[in-house]
C-alpha positions in Angstrom: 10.3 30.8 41.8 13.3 28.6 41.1 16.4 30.0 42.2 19.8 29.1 40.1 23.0 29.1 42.0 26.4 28.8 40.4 28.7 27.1 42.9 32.4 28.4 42.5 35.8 26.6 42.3 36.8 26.2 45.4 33.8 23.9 46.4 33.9 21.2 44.4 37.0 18.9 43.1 39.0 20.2 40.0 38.5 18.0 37.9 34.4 17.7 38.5 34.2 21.4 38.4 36.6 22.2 35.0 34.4 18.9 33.3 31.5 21.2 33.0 33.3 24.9 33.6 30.8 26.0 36.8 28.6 23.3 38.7 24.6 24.3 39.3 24.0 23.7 42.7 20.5 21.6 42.1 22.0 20.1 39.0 22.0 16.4 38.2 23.8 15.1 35.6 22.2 13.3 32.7 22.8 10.4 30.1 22.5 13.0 27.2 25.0 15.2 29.7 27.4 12.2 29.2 27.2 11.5 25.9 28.1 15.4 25.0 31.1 15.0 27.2 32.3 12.1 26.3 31.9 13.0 22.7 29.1 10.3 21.6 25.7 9.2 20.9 23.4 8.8 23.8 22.8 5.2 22.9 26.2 4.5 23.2 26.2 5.4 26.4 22.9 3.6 27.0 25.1 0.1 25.3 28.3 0.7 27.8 25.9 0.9 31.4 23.6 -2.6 29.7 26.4 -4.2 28.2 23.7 -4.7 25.0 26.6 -4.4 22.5 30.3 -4.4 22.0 31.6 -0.8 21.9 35.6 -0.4 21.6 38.0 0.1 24.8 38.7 3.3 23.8 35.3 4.7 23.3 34.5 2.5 26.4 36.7 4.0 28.9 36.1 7.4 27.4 32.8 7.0 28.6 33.3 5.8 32.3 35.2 8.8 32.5 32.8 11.4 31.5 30.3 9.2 33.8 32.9 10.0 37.1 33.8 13.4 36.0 30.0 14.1 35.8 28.7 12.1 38.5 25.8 10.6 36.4 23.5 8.2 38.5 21.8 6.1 36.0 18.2 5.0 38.0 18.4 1.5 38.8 14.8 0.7 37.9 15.5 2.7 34.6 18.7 0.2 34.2 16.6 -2.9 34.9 13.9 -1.7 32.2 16.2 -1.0 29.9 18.2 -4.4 29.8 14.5 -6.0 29.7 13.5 -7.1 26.4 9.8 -7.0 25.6 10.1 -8.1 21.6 7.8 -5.2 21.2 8.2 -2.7 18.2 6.5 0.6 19.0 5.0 2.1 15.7 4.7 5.8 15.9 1.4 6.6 13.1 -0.6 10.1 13.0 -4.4 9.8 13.0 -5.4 13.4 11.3 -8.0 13.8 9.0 -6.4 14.6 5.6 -4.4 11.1 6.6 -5.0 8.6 3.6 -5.6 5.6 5.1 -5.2 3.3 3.0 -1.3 4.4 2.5 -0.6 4.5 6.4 -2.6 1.0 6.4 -0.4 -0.4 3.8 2.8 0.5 5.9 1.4 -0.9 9.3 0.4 -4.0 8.2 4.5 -4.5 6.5 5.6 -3.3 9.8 3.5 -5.8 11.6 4.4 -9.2 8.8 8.0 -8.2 9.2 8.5 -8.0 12.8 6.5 -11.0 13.1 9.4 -12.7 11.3 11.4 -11.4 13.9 9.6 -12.9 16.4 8.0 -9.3 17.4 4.7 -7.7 17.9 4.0 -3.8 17.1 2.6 -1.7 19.7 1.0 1.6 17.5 1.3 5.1 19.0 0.0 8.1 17.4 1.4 11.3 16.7 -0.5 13.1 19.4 1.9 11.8 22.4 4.7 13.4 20.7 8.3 13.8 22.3 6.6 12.1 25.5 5.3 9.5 23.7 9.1 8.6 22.6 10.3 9.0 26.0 8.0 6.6 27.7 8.9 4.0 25.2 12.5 4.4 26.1 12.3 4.3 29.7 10.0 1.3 30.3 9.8 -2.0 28.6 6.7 -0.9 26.4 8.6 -1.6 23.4 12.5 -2.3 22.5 13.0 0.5 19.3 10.4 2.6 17.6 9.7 3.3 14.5 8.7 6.8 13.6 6.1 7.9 10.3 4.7 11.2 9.4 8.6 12.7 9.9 9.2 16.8 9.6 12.1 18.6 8.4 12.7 20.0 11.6 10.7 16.9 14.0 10.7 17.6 17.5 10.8 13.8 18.7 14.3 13.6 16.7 15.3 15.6 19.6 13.8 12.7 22.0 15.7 10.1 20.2 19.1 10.7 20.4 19.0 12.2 24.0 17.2 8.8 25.2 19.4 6.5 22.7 16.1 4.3 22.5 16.9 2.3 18.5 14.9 4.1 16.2 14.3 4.4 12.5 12.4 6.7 10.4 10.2 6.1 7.7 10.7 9.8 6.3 14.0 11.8 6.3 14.9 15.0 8.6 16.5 18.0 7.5 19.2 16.8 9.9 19.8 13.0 9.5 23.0 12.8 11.5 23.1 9.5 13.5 19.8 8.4 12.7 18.3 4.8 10.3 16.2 6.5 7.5 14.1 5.3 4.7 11.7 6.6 2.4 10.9 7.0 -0.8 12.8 9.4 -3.5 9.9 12.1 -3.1 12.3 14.8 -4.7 13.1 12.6 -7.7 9.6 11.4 -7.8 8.8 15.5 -8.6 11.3 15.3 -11.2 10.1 12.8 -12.8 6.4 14.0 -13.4 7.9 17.4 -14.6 10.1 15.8 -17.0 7.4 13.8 -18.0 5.0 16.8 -18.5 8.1 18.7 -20.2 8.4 15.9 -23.2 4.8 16.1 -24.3 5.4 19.9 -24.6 3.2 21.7 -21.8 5.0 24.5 -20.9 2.0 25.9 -18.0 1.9 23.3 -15.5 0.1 23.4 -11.7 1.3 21.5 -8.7 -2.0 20.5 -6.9 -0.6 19.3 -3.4 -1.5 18.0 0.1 -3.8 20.2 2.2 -1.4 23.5 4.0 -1.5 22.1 7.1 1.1 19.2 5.8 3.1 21.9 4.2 3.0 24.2 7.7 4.2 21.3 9.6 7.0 20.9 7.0 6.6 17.1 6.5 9.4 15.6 4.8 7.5 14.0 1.9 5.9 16.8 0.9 8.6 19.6 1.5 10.7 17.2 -1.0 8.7 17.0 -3.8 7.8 20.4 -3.9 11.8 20.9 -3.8 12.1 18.6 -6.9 9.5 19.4 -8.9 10.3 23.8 -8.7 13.9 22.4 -9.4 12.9 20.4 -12.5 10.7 23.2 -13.7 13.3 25.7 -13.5 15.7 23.4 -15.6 13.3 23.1 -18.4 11.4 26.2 -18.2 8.2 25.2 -17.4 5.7 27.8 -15.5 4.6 26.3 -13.0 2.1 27.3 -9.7 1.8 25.3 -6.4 -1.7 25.4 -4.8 -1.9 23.1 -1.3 -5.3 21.2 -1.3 -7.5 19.9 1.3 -9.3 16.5 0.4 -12.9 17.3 0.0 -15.0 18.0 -3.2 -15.1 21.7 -2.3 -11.5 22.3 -1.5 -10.6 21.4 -5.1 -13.4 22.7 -6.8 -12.3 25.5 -5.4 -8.2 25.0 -6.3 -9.6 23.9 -9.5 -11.1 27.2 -10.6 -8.3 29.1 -9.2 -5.9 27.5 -11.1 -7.7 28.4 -14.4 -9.2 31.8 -13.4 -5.4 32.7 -13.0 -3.7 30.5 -15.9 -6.1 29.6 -18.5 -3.3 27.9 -20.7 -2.3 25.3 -18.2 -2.5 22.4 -19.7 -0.4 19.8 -16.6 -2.0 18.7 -13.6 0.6 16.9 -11.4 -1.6 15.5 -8.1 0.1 14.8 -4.4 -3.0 14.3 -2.6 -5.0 10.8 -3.3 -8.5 12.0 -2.1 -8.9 15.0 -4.5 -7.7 12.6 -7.8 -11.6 11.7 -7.9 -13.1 15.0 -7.4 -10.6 16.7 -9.8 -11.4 14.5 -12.7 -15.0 15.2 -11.9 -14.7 18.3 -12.1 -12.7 18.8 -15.3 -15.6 17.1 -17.1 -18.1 19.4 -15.9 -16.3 22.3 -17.3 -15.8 20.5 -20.7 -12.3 19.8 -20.2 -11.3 16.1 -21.9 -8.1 14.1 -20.1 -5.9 14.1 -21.3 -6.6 15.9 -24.7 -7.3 19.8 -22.6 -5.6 18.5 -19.7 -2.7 15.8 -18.9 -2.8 14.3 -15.4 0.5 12.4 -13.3 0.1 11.8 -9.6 2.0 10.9 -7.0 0.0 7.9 -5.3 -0.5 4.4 -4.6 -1.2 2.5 -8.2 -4.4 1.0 -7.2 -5.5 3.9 -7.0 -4.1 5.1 -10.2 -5.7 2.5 -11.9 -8.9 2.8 -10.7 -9.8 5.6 -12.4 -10.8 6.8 -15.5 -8.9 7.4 -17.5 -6.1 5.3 -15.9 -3.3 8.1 -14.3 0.3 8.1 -15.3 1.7 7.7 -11.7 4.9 7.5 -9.7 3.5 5.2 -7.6 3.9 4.7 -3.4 5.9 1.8 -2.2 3.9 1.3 1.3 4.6 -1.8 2.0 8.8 -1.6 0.7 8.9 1.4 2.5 7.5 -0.8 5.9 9.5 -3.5 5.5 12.8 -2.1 4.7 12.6 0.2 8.3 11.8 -3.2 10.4 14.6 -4.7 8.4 16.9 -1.6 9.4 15.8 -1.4 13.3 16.7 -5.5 13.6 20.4 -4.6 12.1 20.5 -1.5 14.0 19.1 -3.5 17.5 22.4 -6.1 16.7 25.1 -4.1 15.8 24.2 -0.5 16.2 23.4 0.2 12.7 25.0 2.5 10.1 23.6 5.7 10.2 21.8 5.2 7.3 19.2 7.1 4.8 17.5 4.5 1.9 16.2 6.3 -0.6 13.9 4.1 -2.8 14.3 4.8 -6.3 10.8 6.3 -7.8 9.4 5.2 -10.7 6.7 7.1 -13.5 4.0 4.6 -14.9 2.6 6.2 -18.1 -0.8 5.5 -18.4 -4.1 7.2 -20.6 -4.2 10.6 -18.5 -1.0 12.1 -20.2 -0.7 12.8 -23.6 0.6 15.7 -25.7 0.1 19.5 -24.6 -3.0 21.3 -27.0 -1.7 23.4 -29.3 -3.2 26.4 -27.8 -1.2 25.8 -25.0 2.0 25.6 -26.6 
């Protein structure tokens, strides 16, 4: 059992001991402990020990400061890996089974055709290493920045980021976005839109079919936001609507399906999140008689090959992959120059109508 010893005032200098207000005996002072008391960002301190990038004087000698006061020891090894550069981009992807490939594939290969531009290669990590998996990428010379997909509201390697400084951007947005390179497409305005969209044709009983509840207990940020902006639109323009999450086999959303309609026979809107049940779910509305989009208007949220593969075509706000790859390798290389600005891109969405909306039935109305 560890035992936690305070040591008092009269053991240690003044001004060591009043920088942290009691010392712990077996306590060693780390580069996230600096950055707190010196009143920065971690990878500022990591830019004033490697010299990687002009910081001010000011800032600068605030810094060395906190570093005496504190007595940080940087480990020389971790110092020579860190001013190593590997032109590596580490690119953080989950591999779970209600993953659409094809979308994640899409983003990986940008990531890859950009950096390459850059002169870099791509080094892919998946989502089961975690906070650890971020740390070991900042304290060797894996990779020189990472790139994170698959980001939750409250994502526990956000944590790892700013207390190892390692250049990072997200393809996905956090609750808290405070000092961190964002980008991702407008999945709150992309909710909007297929509501409003829905609302001018007149259906009034409309059912959000989403991703499977596992995305949804993990609170990732695409889906949390389009849920968020399609309630919101609803609300404004008084459509009823229902949320049912949906895994991606035949059976989960025959099973949705029929709940949806046992429970609101009138609903007369489908709008999709969740590209592997668009084929089943138009299946199954023809087996029960039910003609898209005169019974039943479709919009989805998905990729538009896959939107127009179908038939009839969807009315879609279709998935930038690739942008959405590109633009966070373009990000990372300004934020690996100058320290970047603390930035969140929000694409702009936009709503293809194609042959799987039309106006509401009158019974419906």
């Amino acid at each position: 059992m560890l035992t936690v010893r305070f040591c008092t005032a009269k053991r240690f200098s003044g001004k060591r001991f009043e920088a942290l207000g009691g010392y712990r005996e077996d306590w060693m002072a780390t580069l996230a402990d600096v950055a707190r008391h010196a009143g920065v960002a971690a990878s500022t301190v990591s830019y004033v020990l490697s010299g990687k990038r002009s910081v001010s004087e000011e800032t600068r000698e605030r810094v060395a400061r906190s570093i005496e006061l504190l007595g940080y020891q940087p480990h020389a090894g971790a110092r020579a890996l860190a001013s190593a550069k590997s032109n590596v981009l580490a690119l953080v992807m989950p591999l779970r089974q209600d993953l659409y490939v094809p979308v994640m594939m899409d983003i990986a290969i940008a990531v890859t055709t950009t950096a390459r531009r850059f002169g870099y290669d791509v080094l892919l990590l998946t989502n089961d290493e975690g906070p650890e998996g971020i740390r070991r990428v900042a304290t060797t010379a894996r990779a020189d920045a990472v790139i994170l997909t698959d980001v939750g509201m409250q994502d526990e390697r956000i944590a790892m980021v700013r207390q190892t400084g390692v250049d990072a951007v997200l393809i996905g947005v956090p609750a808290d976005s405070a000092g961190l390179d964002c980008v991702d497409l407008d999945f709150a305005q992309a909710g909007r839109l297929c509501v409003e969209h829905l609302a001018a044709l007149g259906h009034r009983q409309v059912a959000f079919v989403g991703e499977a509840q596992d995305t949804y207990d993990r609170q990732i940020g695409f889906a949390e936001r389009t849920l968020g902006g399609i309630r919101e639109a609803a609300a404004r323009a008084g459509v009823s609507l229902i949320h049912r999450p949906c895994g991606g086999s035949y059976e989960a959303a025959a099973g949705v399906l029929a709940r949806i309609f046992e429970e609101r026979p009138r609903t007369s809107g489908l709008i999709v999140q969740n590209e592997a049940v668009i084929p089943p779910l138009l299946s199954l509305l023809r087996s029960t008689g039910r003609i898209v989009p005169e019974d039943v208007s479709i919009v989805a949220v998905c990729p538009d090959p896959v939107a127009e593969q179908t038939s009839p075509r969807l009315s879609s706000v279709s998935l930038p992959a690739a942008e959405l790859g590109t633009r966070a390798v373009d990000l990372l290389m300004r934020r690996m120059a100058d320290g970047g600005r603390d930035e969140v891109v929000l694409i702009p969405p936009t709503l293809t109508v194609r042959g799987s909306t039309g106006p509401a039935p009158q019974r419906s109305r």
